[in-house]
C-alpha positions in Angstrom: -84.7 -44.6 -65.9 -81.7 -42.9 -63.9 -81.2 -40.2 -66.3 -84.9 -39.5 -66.1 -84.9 -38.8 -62.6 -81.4 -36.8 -62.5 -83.2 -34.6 -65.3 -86.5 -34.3 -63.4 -84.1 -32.9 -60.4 -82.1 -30.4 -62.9 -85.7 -28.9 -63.9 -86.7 -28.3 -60.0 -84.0 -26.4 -58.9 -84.5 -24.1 -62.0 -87.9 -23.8 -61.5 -87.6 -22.9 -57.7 -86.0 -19.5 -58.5 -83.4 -19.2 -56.0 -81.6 -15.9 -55.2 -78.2 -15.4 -53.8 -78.4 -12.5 -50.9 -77.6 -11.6 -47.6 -81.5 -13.1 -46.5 -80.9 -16.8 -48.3 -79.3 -20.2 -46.7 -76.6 -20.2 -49.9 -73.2 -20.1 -47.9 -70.5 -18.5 -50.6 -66.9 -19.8 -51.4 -65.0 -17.5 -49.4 -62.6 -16.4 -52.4 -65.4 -16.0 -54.7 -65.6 -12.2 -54.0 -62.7 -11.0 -54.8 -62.7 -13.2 -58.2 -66.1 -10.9 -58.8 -64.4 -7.6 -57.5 -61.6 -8.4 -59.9 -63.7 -8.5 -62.9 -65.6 -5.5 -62.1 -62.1 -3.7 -61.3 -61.5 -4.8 -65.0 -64.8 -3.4 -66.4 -64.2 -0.1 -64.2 -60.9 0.1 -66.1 -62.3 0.1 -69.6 -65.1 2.1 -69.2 -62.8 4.6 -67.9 -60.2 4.2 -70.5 -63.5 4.1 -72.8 -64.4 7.3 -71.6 -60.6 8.8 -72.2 -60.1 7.8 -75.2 -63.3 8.0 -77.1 -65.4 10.1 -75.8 -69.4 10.5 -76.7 -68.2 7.0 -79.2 -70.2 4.0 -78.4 -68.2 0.5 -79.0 -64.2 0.8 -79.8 -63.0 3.7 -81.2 -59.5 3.4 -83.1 -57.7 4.2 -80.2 -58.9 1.1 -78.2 -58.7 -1.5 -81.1 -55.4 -2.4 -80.1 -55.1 -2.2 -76.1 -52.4 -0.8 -74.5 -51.4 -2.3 -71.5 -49.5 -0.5 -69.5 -52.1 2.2 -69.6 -55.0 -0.4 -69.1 -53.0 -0.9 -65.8 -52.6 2.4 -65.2 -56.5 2.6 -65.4 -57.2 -0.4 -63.4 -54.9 1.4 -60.9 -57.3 4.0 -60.2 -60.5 2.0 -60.2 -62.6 3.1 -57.4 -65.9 1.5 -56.2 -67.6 -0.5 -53.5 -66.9 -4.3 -54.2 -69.8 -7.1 -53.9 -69.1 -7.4 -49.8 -69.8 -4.2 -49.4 -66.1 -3.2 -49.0 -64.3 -0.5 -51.4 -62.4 -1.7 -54.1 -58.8 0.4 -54.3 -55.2 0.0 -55.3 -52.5 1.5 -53.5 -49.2 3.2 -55.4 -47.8 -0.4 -55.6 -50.6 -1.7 -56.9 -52.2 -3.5 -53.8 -55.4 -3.6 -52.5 -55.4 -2.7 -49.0 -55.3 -5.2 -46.5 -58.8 -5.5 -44.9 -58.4 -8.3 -41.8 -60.6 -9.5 -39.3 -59.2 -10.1 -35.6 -60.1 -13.2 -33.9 -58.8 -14.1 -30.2 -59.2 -17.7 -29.1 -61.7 -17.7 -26.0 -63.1 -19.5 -23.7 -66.7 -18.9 -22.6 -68.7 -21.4 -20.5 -66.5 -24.3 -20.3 -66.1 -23.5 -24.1 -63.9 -22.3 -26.3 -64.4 -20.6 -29.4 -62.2 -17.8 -32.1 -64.5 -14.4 -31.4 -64.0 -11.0 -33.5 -62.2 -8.7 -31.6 -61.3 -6.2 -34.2 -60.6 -5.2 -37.7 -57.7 -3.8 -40.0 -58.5 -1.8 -42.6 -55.7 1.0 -43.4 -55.3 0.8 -39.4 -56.2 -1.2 -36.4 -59.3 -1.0 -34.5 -59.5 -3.4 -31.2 -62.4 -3.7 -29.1 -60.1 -4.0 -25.5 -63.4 -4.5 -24.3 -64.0 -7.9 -26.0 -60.6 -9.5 -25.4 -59.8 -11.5 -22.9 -56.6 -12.4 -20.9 -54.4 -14.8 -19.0 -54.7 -14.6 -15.4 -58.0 -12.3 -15.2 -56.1 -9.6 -15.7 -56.9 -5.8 -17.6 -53.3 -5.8 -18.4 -52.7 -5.3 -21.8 -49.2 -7.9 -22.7 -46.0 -6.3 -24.0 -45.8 -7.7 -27.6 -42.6 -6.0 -29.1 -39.0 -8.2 -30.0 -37.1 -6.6 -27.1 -37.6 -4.7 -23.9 -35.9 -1.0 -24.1 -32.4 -1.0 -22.0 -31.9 0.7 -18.7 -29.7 3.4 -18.1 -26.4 1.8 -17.8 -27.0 -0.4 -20.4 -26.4 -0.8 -24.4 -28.3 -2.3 -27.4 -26.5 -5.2 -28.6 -28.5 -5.6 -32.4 -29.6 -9.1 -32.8 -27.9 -10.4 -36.4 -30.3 -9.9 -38.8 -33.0 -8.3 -37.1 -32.2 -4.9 -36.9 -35.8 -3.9 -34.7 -34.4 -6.6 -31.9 -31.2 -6.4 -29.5 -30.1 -7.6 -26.3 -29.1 -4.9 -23.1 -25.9 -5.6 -21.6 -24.4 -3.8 -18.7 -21.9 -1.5 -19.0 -19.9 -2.9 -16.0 -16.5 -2.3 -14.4 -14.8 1.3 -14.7 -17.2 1.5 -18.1 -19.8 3.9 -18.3 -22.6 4.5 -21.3 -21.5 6.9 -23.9 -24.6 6.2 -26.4 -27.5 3.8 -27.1 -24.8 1.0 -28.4 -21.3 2.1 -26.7 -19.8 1.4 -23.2 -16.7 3.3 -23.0 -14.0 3.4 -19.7 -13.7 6.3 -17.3 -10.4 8.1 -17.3 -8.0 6.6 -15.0 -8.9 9.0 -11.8 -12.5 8.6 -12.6 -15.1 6.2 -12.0 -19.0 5.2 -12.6 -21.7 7.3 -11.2 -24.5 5.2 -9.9 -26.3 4.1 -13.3 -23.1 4.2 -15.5 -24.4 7.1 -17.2 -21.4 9.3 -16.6 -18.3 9.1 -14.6 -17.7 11.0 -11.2 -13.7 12.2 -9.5 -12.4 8.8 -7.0 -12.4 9.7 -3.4 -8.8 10.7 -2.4 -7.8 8.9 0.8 -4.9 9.6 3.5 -3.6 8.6 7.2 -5.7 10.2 9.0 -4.6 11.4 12.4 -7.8 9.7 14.2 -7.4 6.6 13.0 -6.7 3.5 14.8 -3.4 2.7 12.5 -2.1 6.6 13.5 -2.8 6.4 17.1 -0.7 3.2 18.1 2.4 4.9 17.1 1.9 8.7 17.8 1.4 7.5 21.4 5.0 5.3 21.3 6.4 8.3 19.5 5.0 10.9 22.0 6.2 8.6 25.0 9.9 8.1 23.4 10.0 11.8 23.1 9.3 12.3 26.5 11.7 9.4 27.7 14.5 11.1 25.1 14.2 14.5 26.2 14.4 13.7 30.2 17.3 11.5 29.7 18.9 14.4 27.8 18.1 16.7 30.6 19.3 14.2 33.6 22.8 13.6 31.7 22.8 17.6 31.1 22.4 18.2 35.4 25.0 15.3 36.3 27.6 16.1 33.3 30.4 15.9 35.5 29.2 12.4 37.1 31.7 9.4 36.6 28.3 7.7 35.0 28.0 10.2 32.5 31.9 10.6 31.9 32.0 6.8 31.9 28.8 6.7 28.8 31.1 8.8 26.7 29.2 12.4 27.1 29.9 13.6 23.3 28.9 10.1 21.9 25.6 9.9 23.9 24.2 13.0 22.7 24.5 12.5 19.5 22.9 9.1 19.9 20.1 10.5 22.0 19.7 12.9 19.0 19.4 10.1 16.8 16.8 8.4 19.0 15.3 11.8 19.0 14.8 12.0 15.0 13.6 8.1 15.1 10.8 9.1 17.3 9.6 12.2 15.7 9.9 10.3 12.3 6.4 9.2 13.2 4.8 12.9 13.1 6.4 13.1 9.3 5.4 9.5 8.5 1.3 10.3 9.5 1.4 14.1 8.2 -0.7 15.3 4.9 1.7 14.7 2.2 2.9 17.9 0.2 6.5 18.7 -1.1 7.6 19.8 2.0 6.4 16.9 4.1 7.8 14.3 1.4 11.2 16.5 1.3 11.5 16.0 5.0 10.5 11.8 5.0 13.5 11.3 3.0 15.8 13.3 4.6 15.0 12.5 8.2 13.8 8.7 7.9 17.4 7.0 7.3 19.1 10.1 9.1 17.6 9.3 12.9 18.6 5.3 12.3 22.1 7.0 10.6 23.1 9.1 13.7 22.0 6.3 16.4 23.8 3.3 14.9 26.5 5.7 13.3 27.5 6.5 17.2 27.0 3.0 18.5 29.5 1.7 15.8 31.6 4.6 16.6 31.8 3.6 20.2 31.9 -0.6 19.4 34.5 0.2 17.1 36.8 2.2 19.2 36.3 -0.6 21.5 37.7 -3.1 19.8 40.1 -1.5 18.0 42.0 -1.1 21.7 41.9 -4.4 22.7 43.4 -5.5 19.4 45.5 -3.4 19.7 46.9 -4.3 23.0 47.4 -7.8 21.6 50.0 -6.5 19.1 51.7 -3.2 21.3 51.5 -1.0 24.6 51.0 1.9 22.0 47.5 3.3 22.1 45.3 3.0 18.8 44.3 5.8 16.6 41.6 8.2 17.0 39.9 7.3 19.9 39.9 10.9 21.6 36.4 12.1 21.8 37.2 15.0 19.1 38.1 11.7 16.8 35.0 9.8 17.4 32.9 12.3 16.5 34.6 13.4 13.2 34.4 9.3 12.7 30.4 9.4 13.3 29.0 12.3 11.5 31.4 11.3 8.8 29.2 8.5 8.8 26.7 10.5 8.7 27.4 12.3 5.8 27.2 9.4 3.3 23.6 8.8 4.7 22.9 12.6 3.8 25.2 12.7 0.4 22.6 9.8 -1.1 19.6 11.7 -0.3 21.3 15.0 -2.0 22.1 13.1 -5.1 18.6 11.2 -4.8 17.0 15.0 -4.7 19.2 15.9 -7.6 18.0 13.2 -9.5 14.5 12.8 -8.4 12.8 15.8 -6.7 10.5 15.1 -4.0 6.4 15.6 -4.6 3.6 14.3 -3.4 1.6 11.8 -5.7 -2.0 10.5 -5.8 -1.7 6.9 -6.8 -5.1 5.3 -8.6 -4.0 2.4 -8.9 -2.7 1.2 -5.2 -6.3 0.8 -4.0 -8.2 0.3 -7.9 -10.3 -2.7 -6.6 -12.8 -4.7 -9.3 -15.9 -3.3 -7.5 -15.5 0.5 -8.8 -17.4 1.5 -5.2 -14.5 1.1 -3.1 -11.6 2.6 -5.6 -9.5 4.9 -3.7 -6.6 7.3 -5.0 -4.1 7.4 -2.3 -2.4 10.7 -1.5 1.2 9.8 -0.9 5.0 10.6 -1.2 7.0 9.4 -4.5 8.8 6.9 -2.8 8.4 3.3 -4.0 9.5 0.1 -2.1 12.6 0.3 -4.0 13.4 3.5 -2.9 12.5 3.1 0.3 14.8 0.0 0.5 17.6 2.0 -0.7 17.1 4.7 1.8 17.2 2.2 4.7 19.7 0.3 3.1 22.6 2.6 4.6 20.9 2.3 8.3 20.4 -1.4 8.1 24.2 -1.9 6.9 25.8 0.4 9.7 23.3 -1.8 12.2 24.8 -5.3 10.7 27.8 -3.6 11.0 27.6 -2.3 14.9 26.5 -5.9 15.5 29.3 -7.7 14.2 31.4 -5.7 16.5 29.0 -5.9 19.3 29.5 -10.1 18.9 33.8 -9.2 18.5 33.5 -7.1 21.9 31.9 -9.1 23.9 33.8 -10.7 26.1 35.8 -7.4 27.2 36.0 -7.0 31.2 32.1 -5.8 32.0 34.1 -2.3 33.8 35.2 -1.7 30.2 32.3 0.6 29.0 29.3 -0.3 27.7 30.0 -3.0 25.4 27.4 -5.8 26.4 24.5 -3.6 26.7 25.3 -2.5 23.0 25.5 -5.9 22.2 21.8 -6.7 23.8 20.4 -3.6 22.0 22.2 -4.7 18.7 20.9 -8.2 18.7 17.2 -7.0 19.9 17.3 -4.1 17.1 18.0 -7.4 14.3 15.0 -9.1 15.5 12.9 -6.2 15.2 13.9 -5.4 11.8 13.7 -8.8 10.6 10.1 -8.5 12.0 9.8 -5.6 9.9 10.4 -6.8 6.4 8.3 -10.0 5.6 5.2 -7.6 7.6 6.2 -4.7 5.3 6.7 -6.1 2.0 4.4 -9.0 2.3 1.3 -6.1 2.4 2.1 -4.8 -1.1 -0.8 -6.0 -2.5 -3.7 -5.8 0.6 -6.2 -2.9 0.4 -5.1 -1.6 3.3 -1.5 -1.2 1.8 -1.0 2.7 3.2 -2.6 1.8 6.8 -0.4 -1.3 7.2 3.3 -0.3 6.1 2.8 3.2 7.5 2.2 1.8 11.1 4.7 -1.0 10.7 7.3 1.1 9.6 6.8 4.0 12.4 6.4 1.4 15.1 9.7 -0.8 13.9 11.5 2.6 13.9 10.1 4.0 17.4 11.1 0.0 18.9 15.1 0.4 17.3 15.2 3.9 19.3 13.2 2.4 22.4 15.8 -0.7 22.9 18.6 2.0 22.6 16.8 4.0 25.2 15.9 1.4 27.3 19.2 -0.5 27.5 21.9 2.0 27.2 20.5 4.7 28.9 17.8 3.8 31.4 20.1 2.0 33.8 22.3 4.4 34.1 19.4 7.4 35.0 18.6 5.0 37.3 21.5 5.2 39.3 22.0 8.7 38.9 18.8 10.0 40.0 18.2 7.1 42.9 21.1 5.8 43.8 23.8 8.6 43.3 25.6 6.5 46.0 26.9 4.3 43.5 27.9 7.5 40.8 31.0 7.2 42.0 34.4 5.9 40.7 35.0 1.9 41.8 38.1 0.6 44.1 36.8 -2.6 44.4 38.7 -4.8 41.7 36.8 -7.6 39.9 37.9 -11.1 40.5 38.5 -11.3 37.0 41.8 -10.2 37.5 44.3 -9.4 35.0 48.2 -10.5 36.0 51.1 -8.1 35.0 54.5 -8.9 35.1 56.8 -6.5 34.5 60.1 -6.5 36.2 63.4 -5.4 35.7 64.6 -8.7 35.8 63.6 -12.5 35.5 63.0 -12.8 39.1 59.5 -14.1 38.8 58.1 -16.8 41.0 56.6 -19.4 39.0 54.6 -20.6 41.6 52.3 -16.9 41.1 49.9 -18.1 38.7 48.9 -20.8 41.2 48.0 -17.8 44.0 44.2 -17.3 44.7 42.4 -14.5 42.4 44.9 -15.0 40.0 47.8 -12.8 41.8 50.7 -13.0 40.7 53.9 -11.4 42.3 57.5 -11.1 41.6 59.7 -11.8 44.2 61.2 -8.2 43.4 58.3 -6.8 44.1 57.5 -8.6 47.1 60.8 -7.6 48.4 59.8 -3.5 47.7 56.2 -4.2 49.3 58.3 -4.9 52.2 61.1 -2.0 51.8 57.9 0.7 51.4 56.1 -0.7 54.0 59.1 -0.4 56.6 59.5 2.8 55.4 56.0 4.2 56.1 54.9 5.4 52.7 51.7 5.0 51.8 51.9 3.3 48.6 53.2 -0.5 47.6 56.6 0.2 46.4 56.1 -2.1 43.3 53.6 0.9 42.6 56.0 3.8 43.2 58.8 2.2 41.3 56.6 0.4 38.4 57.3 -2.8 38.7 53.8 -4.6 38.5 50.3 -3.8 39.3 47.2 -6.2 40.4 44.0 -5.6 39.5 41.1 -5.3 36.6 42.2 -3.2 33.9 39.1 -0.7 33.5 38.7 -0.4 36.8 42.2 1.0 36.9 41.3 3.4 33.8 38.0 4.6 35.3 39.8 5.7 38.7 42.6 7.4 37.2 40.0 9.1 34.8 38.2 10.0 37.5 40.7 11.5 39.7 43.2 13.6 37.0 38.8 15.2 35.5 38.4 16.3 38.6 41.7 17.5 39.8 41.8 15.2 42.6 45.1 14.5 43.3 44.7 13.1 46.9 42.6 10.4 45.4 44.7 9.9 42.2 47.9 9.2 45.1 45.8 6.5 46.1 45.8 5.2 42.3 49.5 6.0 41.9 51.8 7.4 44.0 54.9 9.0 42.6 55.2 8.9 39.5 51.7 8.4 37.1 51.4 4.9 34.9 49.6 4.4 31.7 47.4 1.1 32.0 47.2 -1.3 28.7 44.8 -4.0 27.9 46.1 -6.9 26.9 42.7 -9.0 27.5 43.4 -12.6 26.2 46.6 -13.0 28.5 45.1 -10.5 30.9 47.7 -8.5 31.2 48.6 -4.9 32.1 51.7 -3.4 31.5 52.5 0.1 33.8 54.8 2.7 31.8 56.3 5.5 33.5 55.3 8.6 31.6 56.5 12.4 33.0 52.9 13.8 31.2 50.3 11.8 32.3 47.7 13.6 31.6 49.3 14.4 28.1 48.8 10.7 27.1 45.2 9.5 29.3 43.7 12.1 27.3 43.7 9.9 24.4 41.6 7.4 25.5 38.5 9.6 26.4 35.7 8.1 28.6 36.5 4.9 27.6 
């Protein structure tokens, strides 16, 4: 009964007739075309071979009983005809048939969403824009490519194994782009241009004579100039003073040309470096400090050489004439100036622009600094001469001073000594500690200038200042002292051992022999106008520079009258001997033969 029905079924759909076309409800397989364009392609292939190879023949010819098929495929190759869907059927060189796609774009559309055609492929892309629809509202049509192309500045870095896809990186620091893949470095005085694409010359910077760190010490220099030059001219009007005398005339202008050379150190120190300008910085910045403290040990040294002396002998010490203490400080001198000739002969002088002082990270700022070739190092070595005749001076300044405050000018050396130290040790942790700031040039330039212009100032200011003070406004006291200090030194010197040893108990510190008490009385009945302990060199009361200063005094300027009051009848020579405080008085027929060692002591 089943099978009858299942074949009454079978009969009805024959009998209905049904077509297959574009007008009927039958919905194809999908891949069913291109099985039926294959077949045809086939058929194409031997007709066309048919054709080739036996031509006006109907049915196979000899040639085709046996099929070749490399040249079958060669045929089917070349088929060319419209396929079942409309669409041609072709073969490309590789034996393809050429892609034929339809583009669908996921849409929405009233609350709905649904794929629409928005284009085709067929040998190339067609797009309806028109149709597509995207994210945001917008008409914008999205970047769809592997990577973004790289800015200037910037290189491809491939992506392993994708050769169409790469990352940009930057071509950062001192690096600049050389190609689509390279970042190569600027030469050394070079640096980036603005989008790395090339590399541009490093601004070239200096001290410039407006600036803040130039200003501070051109003014101190310009004022220490002026202070120099008019204490120069005031000891040049009042040469013949007893102040001036007194300061040691030869030795103070050679220390006010020192000063001199410390101040205008500055103007070298700020000026455009060239070879000339670098020649000059190493010859005059150790030889100002060289002359100033060569003089001031000169004159400390001399010092304490006679005082030492006058613990051993009455003798007076060698070379301590003026002519001697100047052939002792510019021999000095000399060794200052002998380094820097062997330092030129070694090293020439030139000026440098230095790239890597200010080469910061951030290639914006680099700076090549225009300079002198002289390193820390050198520059050490070049003060190093000044600094050891300062330590020098100032261990003699500490040796002299507790000499009688008549006796020259050994305590104000000894202030400016000990001031100068603490400038300099000022100096060298500000100096050295800067090495690495960015403002390396400004810094040490201005520290250095001002720690040299301070070292002159305290020289000024303390050995010099006081004493145009007195000369220019209160010349009253510019004159040779009588009045003996308290700090009296006792002599005993007699012809015999008549001393009372009750003297040393005597107010002031006198002390008298009873000889000479006995002459004071024998010259005073006789009218003369002199103690005769004096006249006949027995022993003398009184502070021993004091005595110095008037008999140097008196026999400079000829003034006998005055020098009778010193001494009358015969001249004395006047010792130190400070620890004992003694002065022993020598009868000499040549005074002046034998004061004119000791110079303006």
């Amino acid at each position: 009964m089943r099978r009858e029905e299942g074949k009454g079924r079978r009969e009805k759909a024959y009998e209905d007739h049904e077509r297959i076309g574009k007008d009927s409800s039958y919905e194809q397989e999908g891949k069913v075309q291109f099985v039926i364009d294959a077949v045809y392609a086939m058929a194409h292939a031997l007709h066309n071979m048919h054709k080739d190879l036996c031509p006006g023949k109907v049915g196979l010819c000899p040639q085709m009983e046996t099929i070749n098929g490399t040249l079958l495929l060669k045929y089917i190759r070349h088929v060319n005809f419209t396929g079942i869907a409309g669409t041609p059927v072709i073969f490309n060189v590789n034996g393809d048939a050429p892609g034929r796609y339809e583009i669908y774009q996921y849409q929405m559309a009233n609350n709905a969403t649904e794929y629409k055609i928005i284009g085709h492929w067929t040998d190339q892309l067609h797009l309806n824009t028109n149709e597509m629809q995207w994210p945001g509202a917008t008409q914008e049509v999205p970047s769809s490519i592997c990577s973004q192309p790289c800015r200037p500045g910037q290189r491809k870095k491939t992506v392993k194994g994708i050769p169409c896809c790469w990352h940009c990186e930057n071509c950062d620091g001192y690096q600049y782009q050389a190609d689509t893949f390279t970042c190569k470095m600027c030469r050394f005085d070079l640096r980036p241009n603005a989008n790395n694409t090339g590399c541009d010359p490093i601004p070239i910077v200096k001290l410039e004579w407006s600036s803040p760190w130039a200003v501070i010490p051109v003014l101190i220099a310009v004022l220490g100039i002026m202070a120099t030059l008019f204490v120069v001219l005031a000891f040049v009007r009042y040469n013949d003073t007893p102040i001036v005398k007194a300061s040691g005339r030869e030795l103070s202008y050679v220390l006010l040309t020192g000063i001199f050379l410390c101040y205008a150190t500055t103007f070298l120190m700020i000026s455009t470096p060239d070879v000339f300008i670098c020649s000059l910085r190493r010859i005059f910045l150790g030889l100002g400090m060289s002359i100033s403290y060569a003089a001031l040990l000169t004159k400390t040294n001399r010092i304490y050489r006679i005082f030492e002396q006058g613990k051993m002998s009455v003798s007076a010490p060698r070379f301590i004439s003026p002519a001697s203490q100047l052939v002792l400080t510019f021999t000095l001198i000399s060794v200052q100036l002998l380094g820097v000739c062997i330092w030129f002969g070694v090293d020439p002088s030139q000026a440098i622009i230095d790239y890597e002082d200010q080469r910061t990270s951030n290639p914006k700022k680099a700076r090549g600094v225009l300079k002198c070739d002289i390193s820390d190092l050198s520059l050490i070595c070049l003060l190093g001469y000044s600094m050891l005749l300062m330590v020098t001076c100032t261990v003699y300044a500490i040796k002299t001073r507790g000499v009688p405050e008549t006796f020259n000018e050994a305590k104000p050396i000894g202030f400016t000594m000990y001031t100068t130290c603490i400038v300099w040790l000022a100096f060298i942790p500000i100096f050295f500690g800067t090495s690495q700031s960015a403002e390396k040039l400004y810094i040490q330039t201005t520290t250095l200038t001002i720690s040299v212009s301070l070292s002159a100032s305290v020289s000024l200011g303390m050995l010099y200042m006081p004493k145009v003070y007195v000369i220019l406004l209160h010349p009253e006291q510019n004159v040779p002292k009588r009045k003996r200090s308290l700090k009296a030194v006792v002599t005993a010197a007699t012809m015999s051992n008549k001393f009372n040893p009750k003297g040393g108990l005597r107010p002031n510190g006198e002390a008298k022999s009873e000889l000479c008490e006995s002459l004071e009385t024998q010259g005073t009945n006789r009218g003369s106008g002199a103690p005769a302990c004096w006249r006949r060199n027995h022993l003398i009361l009184g502070n021993t520079g004091g005595i110095l200063e008037d008999y140097q005094a008196a026999t400079a300027e000829k003034d006998w009258d005055r020098g009778r009051d010193f001494v009358r009848g015969h001249h004395v020579l006047a010792w130190a001997r400070v620890n004992v405080k003694t002065v022993v008085l020598k009868n000499l027929e040549q005074p002046d033969k034998h004061f004119q060692n000791y110079g303006d002591v």
